[in-house]
C-alpha positions, 0 to 999 in steps of 0.5 A: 811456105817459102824460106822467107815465111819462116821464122826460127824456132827460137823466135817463137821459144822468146815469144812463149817465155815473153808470155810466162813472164807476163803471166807473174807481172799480171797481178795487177789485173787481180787487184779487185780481190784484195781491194775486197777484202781491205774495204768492209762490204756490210753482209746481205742480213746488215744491209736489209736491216739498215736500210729498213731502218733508214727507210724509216727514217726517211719515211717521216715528215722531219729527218735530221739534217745530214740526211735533208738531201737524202731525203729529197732524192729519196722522194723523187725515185721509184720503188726500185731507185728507193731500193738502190739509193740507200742500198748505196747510201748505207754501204757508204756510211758503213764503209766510211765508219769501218775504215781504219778499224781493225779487219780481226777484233783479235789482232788491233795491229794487224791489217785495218779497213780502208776506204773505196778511194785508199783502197784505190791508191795502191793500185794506181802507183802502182800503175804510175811506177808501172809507166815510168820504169817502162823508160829505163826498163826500156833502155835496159832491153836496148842496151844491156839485154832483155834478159838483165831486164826481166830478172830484175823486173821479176826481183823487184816485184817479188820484194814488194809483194813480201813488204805488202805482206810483212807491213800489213798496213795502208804505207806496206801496200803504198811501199809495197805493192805500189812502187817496188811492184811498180817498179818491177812491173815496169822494168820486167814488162819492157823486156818481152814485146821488143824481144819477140817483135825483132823476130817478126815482120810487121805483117805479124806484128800485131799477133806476137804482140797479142801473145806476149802482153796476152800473158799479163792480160790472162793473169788475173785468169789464175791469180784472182782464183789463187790470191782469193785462196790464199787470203782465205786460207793464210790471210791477206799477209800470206798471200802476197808473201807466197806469190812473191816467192812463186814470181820471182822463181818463174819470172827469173827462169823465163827471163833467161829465154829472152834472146834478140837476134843477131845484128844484120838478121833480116826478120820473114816478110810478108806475102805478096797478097794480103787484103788492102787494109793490112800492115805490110810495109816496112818502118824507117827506125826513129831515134827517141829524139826524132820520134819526140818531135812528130805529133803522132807520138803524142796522139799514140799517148793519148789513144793509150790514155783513153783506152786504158782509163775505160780498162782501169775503171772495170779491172779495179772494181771488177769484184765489187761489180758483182757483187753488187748486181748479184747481190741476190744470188748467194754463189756469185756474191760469195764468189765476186772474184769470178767476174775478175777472173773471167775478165782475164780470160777476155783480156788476154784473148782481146790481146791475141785476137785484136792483134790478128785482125789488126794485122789484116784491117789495119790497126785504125779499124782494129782501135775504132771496132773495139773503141766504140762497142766497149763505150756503148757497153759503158754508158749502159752500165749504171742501166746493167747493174741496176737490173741485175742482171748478171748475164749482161753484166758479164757481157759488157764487163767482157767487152770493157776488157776485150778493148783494154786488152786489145788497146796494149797489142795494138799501141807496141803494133802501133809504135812499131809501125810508125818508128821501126823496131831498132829503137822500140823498146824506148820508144814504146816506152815512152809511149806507155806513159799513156797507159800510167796516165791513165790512172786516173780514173779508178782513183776519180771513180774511188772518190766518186763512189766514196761521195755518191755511193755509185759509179754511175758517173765514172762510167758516163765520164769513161765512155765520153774519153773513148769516143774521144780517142776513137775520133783522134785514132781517124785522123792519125796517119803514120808520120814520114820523116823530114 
């Protein structure tokens, strides 16, 4: 290794620090385990009685009216559809009639029911406060210091998970939850990635990208596990109120490792040989007003959308997946937050291992590789779960995640390449609006659900958003300036 391969160590200490602190902003991704235990899931004893009794209500020539369409769609299915139809049909009802009623008989001011689509809601303000901080966390990063950015990330953040807890209502999760976390989330986010790229050259831009964002995808690897521990054991109150305490001692430490480099630091350039797809070349810096005017900026927003909106679908009904496919293994449906955690485990690993061989196929072939596997996997959902079979579940479940972690390397690799590193904790910021816009699909698949009683559609509709965008990543090439 030359002198100009080598890197200082304190590069690689900001890209470890960067790393821990997305391991606290993470939480988001573990969002499935509270959203569990906040909307009511009828036991397998209650489910076979309902249906049973349902079925025989829909066996009769004459139903009452509210269950006419039911019926006509009841008649039409196999065995096995009859089976699902008003497993789904049930669980719908059951939810609708439970939401707003009180989780513990004991405690009528206490934590309340709430519906798929309610449940939903916190989750995607949380990601539209998410996307807007990422701005002016962005411009603190640039300005004033990674460092500032972080500390206050990691405080606001910690506020709204001890509101969420102490509100113990549906406006503490909005309030909580959604915009102080937020807001925090946006704000600590935007410090680590620009921080850590400033180091490196583009021909490692993808890897330390992976690295960092790789600690927010991996979070729900340990916090889906510990939040489902905490709610067991202090309830749903002691659990944010604890994890607010532990993130914001960790994510202030952390913070303070965040150091850029020193005007006129010229960053290791790549070797001389490398494959004829690999990101070698150095980036002009754009202003903010000068990447504003290309069109490929919008295209980064709209490959950001179509591959977050695919990753919000899986990581928002991770838990409620399994337990719907297992619904005949005891283990897997008392323990649905696995599903959650494993998709961590893929999802920082998608980060890491996207942004390595996105440095060496280019970031394109990278986008497109992932893009395309991850919606056939989609499409073929509803065909998984009705099977249950959780083997395939855990499969095409681990793809979904793969894509969505890779999508939030290769997007910061993406802006990098295309607009420099001087300006980047902007513009990446301004580019991230894609990943907040892309929210809406939970909150279309809660609703959805709430009228179906499946997400059968969602998957078809999130799929055809993917092969959309993959389409659009072909034909974005980087922008020269005028």
């Amino acid at each position: 290794m030359t002198a100009r391969d080598k890197v200082p160590t304190r590069a690689w200490i900001v890209t470890i620090a960067g790393m821990v602190i997305n391991l606290c902003l993470g939480i988001l991704y573990a969002w499935s385990v509270w959203s569990a235990s906040l909307v009511y899931s009828p036991s397998k004893e209650e489910l076979a009685k309902g249906t049973q009794e349902l079925q025989a209500t829909l066996s009769q020539e004459e139903v009452p009216a509210d269950l006419e369409k039911l019926k006509i769609s009841y008649d039409k299915l196999s065995d096995d559809g009859k089976n699902k139809l008003l497993s789904e049909h049930y669980t719908k009802i059951r939810v609708q009639e439970m939401a707003g009623q009180p989780k513990d008989a004991g405690d009528p001011n206490g934590w309340k029911w709430l519906t798929n689509a309610q449940a939903s809601w916190p989750y995607a303000i949380c990601v539209i406060m998410f996307a807007l901080f990422m701005i002016p966390g962005g411009r603190i990063q640039d300005k004033i210091s990674p460092r500032f950015g972080a500390t206050l990330g990691g405080l606001f953040l910690a506020a709204g998970c001890i509101v969420a807890g102490l509100m113990e209502n549906f406006a503490g999760l909005i309030l909580g939850f959604g915009v102080l976390g937020g807001i925090g989330m946006g704000i600590g986010y935007a410090a680590p990635t620009p921080a850590a790229l400033k180091w490196f050259g583009p021909h490692k831009r993808g890897l330390i990208a992976g690295i960092v964002v790789g600690g927010y995808g991996g979070a729900a690897l340990y916090i889906s596990p510990l939040g489902k521990y905490l709610i067991d054991s202090f309830g749903i109150s002691g659990s944010f109120i604890a994890l607010g305490i532990l993130f914001a001692v960790v994510v202030i430490i952390a913070g303070q490792f965040l150091i850029v480099p020193r005007e006129g630091y010229v960053p290791p350039q790549p070797p001389k040989t490398t494959g004829k797809n690999a990101v070698v070349s150095q980036s002009e810096d754009w202003s903010t007003k000068e990447m504003l005017k290309s069109w490929q900026f919008y295209a980064l927003v709209m490959m950001f959308i179509g591959s977050t909106q695919s990753g919000f679908l899986i990581i928002s009904n991770a838990t409620g997946l399994l337990k719907t496919t297992a619904m005949a293994i005891p283990f897997f449906a008392a323990n649905a937050w696995i599903l959650a955690s494993y998709g961590g485990l893929v999802n920082a690993s998608g980060r890491v291992f996207t942004g390595l061989y996105s440095d060496s196929i280019g970031r394109a072939n990278a986008y497109t590789i992932n893009g395309i596997v991850s919606a056939v996997c989609l499409a073929l959902m509803p065909t998984i779960m009705a099977s249950n079979s959780v083997i395939l579940l855990f499969i095409a479940v681990g793809i979904a995640f793969w894509q969505y972690g890779g999508g939030l390397s290769l997007l910061p690799s993406y802006t990098a390449d295309f607009y420099g590193s001087k300006n980047l904790g902007m513009n990446y910021g301004l580019v991230f609006l894609g990943w907040g816009l892309g929210f809406f699909m939970p909150t279309l698949a809660g609703v959805i659900k709430d009228v179906t009683g499946s997400l059968d559609l969602s998957f078809y509709i999130s799929a055809t958003i993917l092969v959309g965008v993959v389409i659009l990543c072909r034909v974005t090439k980087k922008p020269e300036k005028s």
